[in-house]
N, C-alpha and C positions, 0 to 999 in steps of 0.2 A: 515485214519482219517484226515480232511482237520478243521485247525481253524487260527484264525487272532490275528494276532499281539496280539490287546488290549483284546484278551480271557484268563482269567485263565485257565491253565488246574487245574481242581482236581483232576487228577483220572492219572497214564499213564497205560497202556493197554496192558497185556501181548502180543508179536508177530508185533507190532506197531511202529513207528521207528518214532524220535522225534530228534531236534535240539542240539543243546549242550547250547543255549538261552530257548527252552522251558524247559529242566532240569533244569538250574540254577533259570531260574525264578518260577518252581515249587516247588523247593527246599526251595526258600526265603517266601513261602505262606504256605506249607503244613507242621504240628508238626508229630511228632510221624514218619516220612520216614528215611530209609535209601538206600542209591541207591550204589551198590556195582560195580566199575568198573575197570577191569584193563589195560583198554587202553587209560587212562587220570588220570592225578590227579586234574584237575581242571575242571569243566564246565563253560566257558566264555560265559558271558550274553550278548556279544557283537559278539559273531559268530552263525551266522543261516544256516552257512554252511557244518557244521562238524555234521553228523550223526551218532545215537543210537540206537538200537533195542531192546526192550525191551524183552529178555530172557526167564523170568519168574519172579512172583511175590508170596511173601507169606506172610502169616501176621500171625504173630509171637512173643512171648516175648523175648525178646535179653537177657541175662544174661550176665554180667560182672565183671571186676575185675581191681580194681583200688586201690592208693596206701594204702587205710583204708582195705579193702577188697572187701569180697561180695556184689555184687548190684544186691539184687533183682529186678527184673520189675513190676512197675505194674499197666501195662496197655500195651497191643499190639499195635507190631509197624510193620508199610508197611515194606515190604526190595523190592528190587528191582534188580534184577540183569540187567546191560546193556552191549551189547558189540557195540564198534564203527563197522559201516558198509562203 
């Protein structure tokens, strides 16, 4: 997948390997994503060097639990698995 600078992505693309600039700035435009990685804690909007592959993708209601309790969902959210390549 070949895009520029000033392109939104909406969408990232199971099998597709993306920037650690095009995650963060997908991240700052798209609601309802979560992008699950464990070989960064950060994605810096400022490096277009450091590469992602995008693993698999599922869209899913997230169930949680926080200090009141249950948090039901309601409305599905992207998850996104990445690992650096």
């Amino acid at each position: 997948m070949v895009h520029y600078d000033n392109e939104l992505l909406t969408d990232l693309e199971k099998g597709n390997v993306y920037s650690a600039r095009d995650i963060a700035e997908f991240l700052k435009f798209k609601q309802n994503v979560t992008i699950l990685c464990s070989d960064t804690d950060v994605f810096n909007s400022d490096d277009a060097n450091v590469r992602f592959k995008v693993r698999d993708k599922l869209e899913t209601f997230i169930h949680s639990n926080n200090i009141v309790g249950y948090i039901k969902p309601n409305v599905k959210s992207l998850i996104y698995i990445v690992e650096k390549v």
